[in-house]
C-alpha positions as CSV (number, residue, x, y, z in Angstrom):
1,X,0.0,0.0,0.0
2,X,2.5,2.4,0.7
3,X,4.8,2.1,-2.2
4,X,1.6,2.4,-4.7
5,X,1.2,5.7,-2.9
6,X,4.6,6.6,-3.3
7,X,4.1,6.2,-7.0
8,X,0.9,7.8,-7.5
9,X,0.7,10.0,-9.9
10,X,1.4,14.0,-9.3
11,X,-1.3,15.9,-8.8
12,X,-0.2,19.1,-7.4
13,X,0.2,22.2,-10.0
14,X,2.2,25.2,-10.5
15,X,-0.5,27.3,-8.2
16,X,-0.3,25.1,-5.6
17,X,3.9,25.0,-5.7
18,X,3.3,29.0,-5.4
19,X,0.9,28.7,-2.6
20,X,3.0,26.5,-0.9
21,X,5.9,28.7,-1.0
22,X,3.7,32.0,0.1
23,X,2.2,29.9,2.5
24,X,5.3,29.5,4.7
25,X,6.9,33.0,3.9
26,X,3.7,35.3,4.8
27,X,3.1,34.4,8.9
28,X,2.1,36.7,11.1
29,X,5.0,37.0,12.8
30,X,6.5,38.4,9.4
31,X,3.6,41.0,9.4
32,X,5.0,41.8,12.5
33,X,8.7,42.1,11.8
34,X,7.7,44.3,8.8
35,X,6.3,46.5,11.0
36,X,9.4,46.7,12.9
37,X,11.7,47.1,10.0
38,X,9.4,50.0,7.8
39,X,9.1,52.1,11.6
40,X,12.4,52.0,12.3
41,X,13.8,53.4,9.1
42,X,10.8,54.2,6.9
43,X,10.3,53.3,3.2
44,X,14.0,52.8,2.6
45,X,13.2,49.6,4.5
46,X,12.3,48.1,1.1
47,X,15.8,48.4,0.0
48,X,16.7,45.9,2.6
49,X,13.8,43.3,1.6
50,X,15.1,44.1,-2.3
51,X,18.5,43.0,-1.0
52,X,17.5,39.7,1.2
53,X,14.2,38.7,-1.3
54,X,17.4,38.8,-4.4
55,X,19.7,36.1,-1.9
56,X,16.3,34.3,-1.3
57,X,15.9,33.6,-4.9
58,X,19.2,32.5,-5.4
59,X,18.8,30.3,-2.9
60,X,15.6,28.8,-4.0
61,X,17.8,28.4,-8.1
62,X,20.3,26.9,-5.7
63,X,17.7,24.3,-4.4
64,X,16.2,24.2,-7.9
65,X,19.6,22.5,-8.5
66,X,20.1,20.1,-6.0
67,X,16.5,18.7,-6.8
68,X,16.9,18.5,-10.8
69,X,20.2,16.5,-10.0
70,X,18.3,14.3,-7.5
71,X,14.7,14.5,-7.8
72,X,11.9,13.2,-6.1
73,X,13.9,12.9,-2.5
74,X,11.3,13.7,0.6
75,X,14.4,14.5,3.0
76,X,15.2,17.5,0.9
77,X,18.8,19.3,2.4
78,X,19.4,16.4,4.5
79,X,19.6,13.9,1.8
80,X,21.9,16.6,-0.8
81,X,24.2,17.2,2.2
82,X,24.2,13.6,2.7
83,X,26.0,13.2,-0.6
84,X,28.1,15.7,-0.1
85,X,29.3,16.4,3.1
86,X,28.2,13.4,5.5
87,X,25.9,13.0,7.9
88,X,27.0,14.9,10.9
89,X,26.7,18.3,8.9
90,X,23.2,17.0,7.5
91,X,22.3,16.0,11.6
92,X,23.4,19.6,12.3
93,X,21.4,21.3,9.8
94,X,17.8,19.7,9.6
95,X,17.7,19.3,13.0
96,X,18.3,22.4,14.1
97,X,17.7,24.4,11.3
98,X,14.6,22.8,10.0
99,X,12.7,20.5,12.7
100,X,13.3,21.8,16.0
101,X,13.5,25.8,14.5
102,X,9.7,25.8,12.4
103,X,8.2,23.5,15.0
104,X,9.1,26.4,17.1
105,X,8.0,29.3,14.7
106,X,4.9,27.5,13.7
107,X,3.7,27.6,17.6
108,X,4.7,31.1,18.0
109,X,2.4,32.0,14.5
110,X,-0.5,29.9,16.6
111,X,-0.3,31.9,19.7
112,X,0.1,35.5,17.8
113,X,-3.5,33.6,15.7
114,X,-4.7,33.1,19.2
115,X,-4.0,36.5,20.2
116,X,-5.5,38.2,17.9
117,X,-8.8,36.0,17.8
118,X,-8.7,37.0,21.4
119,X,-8.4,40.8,21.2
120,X,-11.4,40.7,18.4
121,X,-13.7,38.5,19.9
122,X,-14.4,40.0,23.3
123,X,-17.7,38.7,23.5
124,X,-16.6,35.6,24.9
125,X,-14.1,34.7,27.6
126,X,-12.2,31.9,25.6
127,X,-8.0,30.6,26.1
128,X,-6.1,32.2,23.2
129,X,-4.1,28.7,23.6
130,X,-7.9,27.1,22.8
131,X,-8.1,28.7,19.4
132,X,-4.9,27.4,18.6
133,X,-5.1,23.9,19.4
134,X,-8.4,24.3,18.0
135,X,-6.6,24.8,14.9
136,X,-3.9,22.5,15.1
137,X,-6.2,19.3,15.4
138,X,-7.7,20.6,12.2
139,X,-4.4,20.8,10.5
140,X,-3.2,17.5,12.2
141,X,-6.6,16.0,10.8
142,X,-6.2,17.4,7.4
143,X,-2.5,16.8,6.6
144,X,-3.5,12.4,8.1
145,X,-5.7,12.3,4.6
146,X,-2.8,12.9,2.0
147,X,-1.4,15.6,0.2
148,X,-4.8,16.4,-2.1
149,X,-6.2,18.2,1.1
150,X,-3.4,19.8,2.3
151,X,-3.2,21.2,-1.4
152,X,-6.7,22.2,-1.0
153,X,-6.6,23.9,2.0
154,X,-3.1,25.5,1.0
155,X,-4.6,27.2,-2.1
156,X,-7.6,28.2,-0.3
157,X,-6.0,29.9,2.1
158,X,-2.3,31.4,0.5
159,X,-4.5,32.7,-2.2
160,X,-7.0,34.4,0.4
161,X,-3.8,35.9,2.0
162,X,-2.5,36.9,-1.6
163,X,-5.7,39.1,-2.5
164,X,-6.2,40.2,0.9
165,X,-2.9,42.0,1.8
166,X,-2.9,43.0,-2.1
167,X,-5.8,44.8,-1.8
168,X,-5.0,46.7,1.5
169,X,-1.4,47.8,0.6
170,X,-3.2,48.9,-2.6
171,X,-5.5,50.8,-0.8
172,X,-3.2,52.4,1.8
173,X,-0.4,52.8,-0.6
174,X,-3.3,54.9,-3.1
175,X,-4.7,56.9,-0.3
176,X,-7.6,55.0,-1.1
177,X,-8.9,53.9,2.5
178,X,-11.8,55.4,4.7
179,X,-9.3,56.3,7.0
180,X,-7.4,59.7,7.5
181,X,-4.4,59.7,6.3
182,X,-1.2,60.7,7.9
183,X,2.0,63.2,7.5
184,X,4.9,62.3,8.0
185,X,8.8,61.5,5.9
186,X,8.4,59.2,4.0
187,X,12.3,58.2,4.6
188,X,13.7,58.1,8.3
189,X,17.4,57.1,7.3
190,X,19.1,56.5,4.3
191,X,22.2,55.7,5.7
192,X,23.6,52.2,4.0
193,X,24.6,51.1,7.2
194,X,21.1,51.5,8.4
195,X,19.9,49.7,5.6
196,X,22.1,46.9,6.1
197,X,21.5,46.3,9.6
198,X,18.4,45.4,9.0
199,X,18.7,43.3,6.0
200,X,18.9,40.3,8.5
201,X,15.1,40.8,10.1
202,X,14.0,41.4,6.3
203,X,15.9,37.9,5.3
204,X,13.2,36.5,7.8
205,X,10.9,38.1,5.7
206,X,10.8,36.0,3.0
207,X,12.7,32.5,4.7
208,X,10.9,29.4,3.6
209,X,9.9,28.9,-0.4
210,X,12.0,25.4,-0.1
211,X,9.3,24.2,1.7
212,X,8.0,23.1,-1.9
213,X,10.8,20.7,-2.3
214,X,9.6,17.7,-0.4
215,X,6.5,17.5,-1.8
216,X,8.3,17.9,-5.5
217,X,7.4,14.7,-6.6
218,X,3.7,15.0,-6.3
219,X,4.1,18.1,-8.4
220,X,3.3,17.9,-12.1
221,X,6.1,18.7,-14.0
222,X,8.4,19.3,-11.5
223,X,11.2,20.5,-13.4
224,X,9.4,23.6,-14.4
225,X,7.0,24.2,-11.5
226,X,9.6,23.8,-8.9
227,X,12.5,26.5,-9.7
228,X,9.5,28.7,-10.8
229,X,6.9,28.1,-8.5
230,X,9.3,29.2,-5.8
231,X,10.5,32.7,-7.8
232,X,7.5,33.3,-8.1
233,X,6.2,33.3,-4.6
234,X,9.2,35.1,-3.2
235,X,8.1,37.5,-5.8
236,X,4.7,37.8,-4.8
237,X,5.5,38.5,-1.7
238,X,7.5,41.2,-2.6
239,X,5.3,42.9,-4.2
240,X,2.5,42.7,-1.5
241,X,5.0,44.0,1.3
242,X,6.5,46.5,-0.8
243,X,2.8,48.2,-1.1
244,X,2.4,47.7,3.0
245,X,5.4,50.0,3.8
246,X,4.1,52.2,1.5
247,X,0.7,51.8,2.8
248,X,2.0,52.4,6.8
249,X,3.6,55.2,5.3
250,X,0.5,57.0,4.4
251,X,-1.9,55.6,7.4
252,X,0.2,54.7,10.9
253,X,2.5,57.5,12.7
254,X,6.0,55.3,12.6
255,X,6.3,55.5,16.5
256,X,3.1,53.8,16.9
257,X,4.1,51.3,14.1
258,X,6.8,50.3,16.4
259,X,5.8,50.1,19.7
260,X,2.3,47.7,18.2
261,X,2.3,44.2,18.6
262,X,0.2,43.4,16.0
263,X,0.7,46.2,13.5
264,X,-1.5,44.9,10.8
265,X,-4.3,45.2,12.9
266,X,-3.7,48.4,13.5
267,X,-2.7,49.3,10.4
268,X,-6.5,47.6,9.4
269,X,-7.9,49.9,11.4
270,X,-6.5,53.1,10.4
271,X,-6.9,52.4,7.1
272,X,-11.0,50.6,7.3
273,X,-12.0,51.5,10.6
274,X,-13.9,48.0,12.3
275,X,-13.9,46.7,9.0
276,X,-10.4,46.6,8.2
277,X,-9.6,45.1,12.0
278,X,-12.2,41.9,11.2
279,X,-10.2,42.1,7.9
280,X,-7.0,41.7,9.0
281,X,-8.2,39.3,11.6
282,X,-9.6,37.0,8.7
283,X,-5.5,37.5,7.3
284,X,-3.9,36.4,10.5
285,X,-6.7,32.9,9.7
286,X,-5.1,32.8,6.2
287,X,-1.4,33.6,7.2
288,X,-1.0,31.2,10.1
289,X,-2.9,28.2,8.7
290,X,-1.3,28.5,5.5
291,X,2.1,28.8,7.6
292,X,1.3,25.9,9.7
293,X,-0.4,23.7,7.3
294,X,2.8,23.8,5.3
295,X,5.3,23.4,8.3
296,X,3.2,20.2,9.4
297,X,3.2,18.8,5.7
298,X,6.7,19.5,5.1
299,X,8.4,19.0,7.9
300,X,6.3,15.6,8.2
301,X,8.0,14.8,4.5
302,X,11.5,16.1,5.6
303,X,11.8,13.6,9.1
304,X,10.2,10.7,6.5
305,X,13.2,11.3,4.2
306,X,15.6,11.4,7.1
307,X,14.5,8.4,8.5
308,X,14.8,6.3,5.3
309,X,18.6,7.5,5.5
310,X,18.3,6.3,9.1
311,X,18.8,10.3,10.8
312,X,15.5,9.8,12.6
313,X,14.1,6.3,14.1
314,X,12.7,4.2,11.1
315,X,9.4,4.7,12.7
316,X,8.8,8.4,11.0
317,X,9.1,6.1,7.6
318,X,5.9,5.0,8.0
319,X,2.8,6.5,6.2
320,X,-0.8,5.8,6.0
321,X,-3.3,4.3,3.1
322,X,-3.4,7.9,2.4
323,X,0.5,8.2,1.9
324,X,0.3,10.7,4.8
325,X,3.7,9.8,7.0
326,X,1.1,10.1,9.8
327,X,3.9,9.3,12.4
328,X,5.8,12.4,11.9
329,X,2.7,14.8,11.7
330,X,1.6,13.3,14.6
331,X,4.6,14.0,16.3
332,X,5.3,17.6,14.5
333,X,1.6,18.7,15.4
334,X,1.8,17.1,19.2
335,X,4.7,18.9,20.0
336,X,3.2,22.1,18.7
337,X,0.0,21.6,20.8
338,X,2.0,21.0,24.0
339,X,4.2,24.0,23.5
340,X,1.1,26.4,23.0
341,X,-0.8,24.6,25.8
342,X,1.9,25.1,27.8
343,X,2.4,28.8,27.1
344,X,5.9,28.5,25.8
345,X,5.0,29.5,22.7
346,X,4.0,33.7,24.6
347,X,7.2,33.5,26.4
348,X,8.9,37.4,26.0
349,X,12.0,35.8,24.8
350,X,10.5,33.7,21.9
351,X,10.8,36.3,19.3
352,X,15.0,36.1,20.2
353,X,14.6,32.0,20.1
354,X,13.1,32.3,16.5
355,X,16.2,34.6,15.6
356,X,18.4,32.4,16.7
357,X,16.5,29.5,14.7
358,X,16.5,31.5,11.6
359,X,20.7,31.9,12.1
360,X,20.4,27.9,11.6
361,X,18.2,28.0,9.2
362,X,20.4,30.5,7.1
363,X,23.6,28.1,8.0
364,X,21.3,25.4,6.2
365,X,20.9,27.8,3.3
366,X,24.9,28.2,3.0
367,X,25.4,24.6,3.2
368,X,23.0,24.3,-0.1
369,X,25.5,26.7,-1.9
370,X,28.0,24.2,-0.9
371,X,26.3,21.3,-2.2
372,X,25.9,22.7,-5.2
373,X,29.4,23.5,-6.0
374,X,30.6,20.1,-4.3
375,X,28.4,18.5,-7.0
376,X,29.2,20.4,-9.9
377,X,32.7,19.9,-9.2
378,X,32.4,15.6,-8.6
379,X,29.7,15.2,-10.9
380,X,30.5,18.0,-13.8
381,X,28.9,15.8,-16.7
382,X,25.7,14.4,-14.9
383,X,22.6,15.6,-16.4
384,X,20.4,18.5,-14.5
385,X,16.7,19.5,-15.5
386,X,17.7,22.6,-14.4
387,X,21.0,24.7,-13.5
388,X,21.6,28.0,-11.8
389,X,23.1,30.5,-14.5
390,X,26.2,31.9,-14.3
391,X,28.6,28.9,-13.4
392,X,29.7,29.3,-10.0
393,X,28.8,33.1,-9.3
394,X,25.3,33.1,-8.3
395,X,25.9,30.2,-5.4
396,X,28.9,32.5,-4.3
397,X,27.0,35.3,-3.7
398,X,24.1,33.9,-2.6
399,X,26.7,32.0,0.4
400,X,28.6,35.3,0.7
401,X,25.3,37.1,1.4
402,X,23.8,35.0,3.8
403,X,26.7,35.0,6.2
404,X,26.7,38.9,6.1
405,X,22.8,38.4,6.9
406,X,23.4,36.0,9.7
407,X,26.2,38.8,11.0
408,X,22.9,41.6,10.6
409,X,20.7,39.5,12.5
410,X,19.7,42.2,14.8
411,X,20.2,45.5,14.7
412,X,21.2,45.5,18.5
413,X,24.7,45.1,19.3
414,X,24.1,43.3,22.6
415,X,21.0,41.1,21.3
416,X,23.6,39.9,18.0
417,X,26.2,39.1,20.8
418,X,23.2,36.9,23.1
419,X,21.9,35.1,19.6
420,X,25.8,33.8,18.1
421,X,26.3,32.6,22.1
422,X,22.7,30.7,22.5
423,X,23.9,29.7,18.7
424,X,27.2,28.1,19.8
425,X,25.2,26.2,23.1
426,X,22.7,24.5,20.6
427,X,25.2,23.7,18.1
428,X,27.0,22.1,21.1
429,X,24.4,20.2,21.6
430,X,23.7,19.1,18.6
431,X,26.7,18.4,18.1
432,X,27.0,15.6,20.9
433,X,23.5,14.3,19.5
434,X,24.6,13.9,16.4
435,X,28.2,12.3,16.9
436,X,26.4,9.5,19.0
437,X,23.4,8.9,16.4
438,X,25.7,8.4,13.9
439,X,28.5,6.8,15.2
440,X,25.7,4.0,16.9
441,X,22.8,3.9,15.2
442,X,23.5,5.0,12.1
443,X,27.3,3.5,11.9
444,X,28.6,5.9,9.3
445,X,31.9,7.9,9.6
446,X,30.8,11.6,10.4
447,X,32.4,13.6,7.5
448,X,32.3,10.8,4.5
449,X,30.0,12.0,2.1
450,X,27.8,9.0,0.6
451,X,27.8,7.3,-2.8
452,X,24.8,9.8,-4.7
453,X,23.3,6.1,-6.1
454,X,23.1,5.0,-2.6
455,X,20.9,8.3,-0.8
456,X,18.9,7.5,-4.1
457,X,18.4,4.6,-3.6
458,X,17.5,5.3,-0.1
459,X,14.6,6.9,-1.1
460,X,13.1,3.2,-1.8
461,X,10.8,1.5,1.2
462,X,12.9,-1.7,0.3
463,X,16.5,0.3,1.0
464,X,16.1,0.2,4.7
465,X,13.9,-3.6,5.2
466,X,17.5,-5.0,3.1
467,X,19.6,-3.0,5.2
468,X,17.7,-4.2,8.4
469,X,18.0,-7.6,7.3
470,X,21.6,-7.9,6.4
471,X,22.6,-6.4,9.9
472,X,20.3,-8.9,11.4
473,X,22.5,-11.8,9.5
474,X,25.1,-10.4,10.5
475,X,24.4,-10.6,14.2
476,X,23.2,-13.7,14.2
477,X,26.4,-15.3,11.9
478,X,28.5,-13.8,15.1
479,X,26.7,-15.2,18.1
């Protein structure tokens, strides 16, 4: 049953490829941090989206890459780096720069939805953490019956979320609203060093569009829809955000943008009055569940892959007569229920625990520059779908640009210092996790890359049952 759902036949388009690419980048929390980033320099914000959306899409040309050269593989980043740098840098990097980092974000965007249902529904004394585990059994429930649902959902709601924020920059950004406008520059630095500080909170503005690769190989024609699905959507969201600083510009006094919470509610409210606030209200429905459908789906696909190349306990392998791997969204969705029924997920320091995630997850994005040049340069004549233009240049500059973005990760001195310690204590960690998975579970020498036939290969149910069975032989031949 499970390998004829393996093979089924890709049903996903180009429009859901975009939506799930928008559908991880727009969250609330980004709503937020462009809030931040637009009040604390004005319009001349956008330069520093303009600068960390161009190293997004030469990331996303660089994933583009890895998956023309070896399609159809759920692990994504862990299997590339597999084949090229071993498993202790894959450990290092989908652990802590994809699992444990978006199961975090993706309970902070259900307590900032919970929040806000909260502070617009005061006619009833409900939990904010009850709307978001509300939501999260939902999501758990929808992602258990297969990828056509998830799809479904994900196009319902990232295409809600396009039109929605479109419309409102286009409003604020024309004058157009019922609201009055305000006066006030237009530009509150221009200074490049300005600018650049802050290119690391806008780099977390448009994180994510790789999300699609994972579920690649239910898309139809993948080696099209892939590489473009994800421009596209880093484009898209470019363009909306672009008219929401201009629209903040025209409606919200930039102190006031800065010291909100939840600026697009206020900025909803300026602009509309009541009926922009239930607006923006219905956007933080469409932002988080698109954001969290996505993390559950994809990072249930990404510990599926890992465990066929034995990273995670075999049991995450396992998937329903849906295809679902219902053992990781189970466990993905769990832990983000226990952390917002906890209340981690409204703890004051979250929003610097998510920055440090995003430093990992920006390491992960340098190590997929890497992989490409280590493959170009072992494998020069093996045949790609689809190459990043330009030779080595592009992956370069997009390696070359994220560092500098990790090194702008905040613009405050003392919180940089706190995030590249609390950095070094998880890698630490991670560290010690991963030398003793691998050297006894997964018996592999840390920094030997592996065979690329054989993490292809992996990708077969049958890989790990032979695998399994020849170390049983084994043991048995020596007692």
């Amino acid at each position: 049953m499970e390998a004829a759902n393996e093979t089924k036949a890709p049903n996903m388009g180009l429009a859901s490829a975009i939506a799930t690419g928008v559908g991880l980048i727009v969250a609330t929390s980004c709503l937020l941090s462009l809030g931040q980033g637009s009040a604390a320099i004005g319009t001349t914000f956008i330069i520093s989206m303009a600068i960390a959306c161009a190293l997004n899409i030469i990331t996303a040309l660089s994933m583009a890459e890895l998956n023309a050269l070896m399609p159809n593989l759920t692990g994504g980043l862990a299997q590339y780096t597999l084949a090229c740098m071993g498993p202790f840098v894959s450990v290092i990097a989908m652990v802590g720069g994809y699992l444990v980092c978006n199961t975090m974000i993706a309970s902070t965007e259900c307590a900032m939805f919970g929040n806000t249902l909260k502070s617009v529904i005061t006619q009833v004394n409900i939990p904010s953490s009850a709307y978001c585990i509300a939501l999260l059994v939902v999501l758990i429930i929808s992602n258990l019956n297969g990828v056509d649902v998830f799809a479904k959902i994900q196009d319902i709601m990232a295409y809600g979320l396009i039109i929605s924020l479109t419309v409102m920059g286009f409003l604020g950004m024309t004058k157009l609203g019922s609201g009055t406008p305000v006066k006030q520059p237009a530009v509150l630095s221009s200074n490049f060093t300005d600018i650049a500080s802050f290119c690391g909170l806008a780099f977390f503005l448009f994180i994510g569009c790789e999300f699609v690769i994972p579920i690649s190989n239910k898309v139809k024609n993948a080696r099209r829809n892939i590489p473009l699905g994800m421009i596209l959507s880093l484009l898209i969201v470019m363009g909306m955000q672009v008219m929401l600083v201009l629209g903040f510009h025209n409606y919200v006094d930039w102190k006031q943008l800065g010291r909100s919470t939840t600026p697009h509610i206020l900025y909803g409210s300026l602009l509309l009055g009541k009926a922009g606030v239930i607006w923006m209200a219905i956007v933080s429905i469409f932002a988080v569940t698109s954001t969290v459908n996505t993390i559950i789906s994809s990072l249930s696909y990404i510990a599926k892959g890992m465990a066929k190349i034995k990273m995670l306990p075999k049991v995450f392998a396992k998937s329903n007569k849906k295809g679902a791997p219902y053992v990781s969204v189970l466990t993905i969705g769990g832990a983000m229920i226990v952390i917002n029924a906890t209340g981690l997920s409204t703890s004051s320091q979250l929003s610097f625990l998510i920055l440090t995630g995003c430093v990992f997850w920006m390491i992960a994005y340098v190590i997929s520059h890497c992989n490409v040049l280590i493959l170009r340069h072992r494998l020069p004549k093996a045949p790609r779908t689809f190459k990043v233009p330009g030779g080595p240049v592009l992956p370069l500059i997009g390696m070359i640009g994220t560092v500098w973005m990790i090194y702008n990760i905040s613009s405050n001195p003392a919180e940089r210092t706190n995030i590249y310690l609390l950095c070094l204590i998880i890698f630490a960690a991670l560290a010690v996790y991963a030398v003793i998975w691998i050297k006894k579970v997964m018996k592999r020498k840390l920094f030997k890359a592996l065979p690329l036939k054989e993490v292809m290969a992996m990708e077969n149910e049958l890989y790990l049952t032979y695998h399994d069975n020849k170390s049983e032989t084994g043991r048995q031949r020596k007692i």
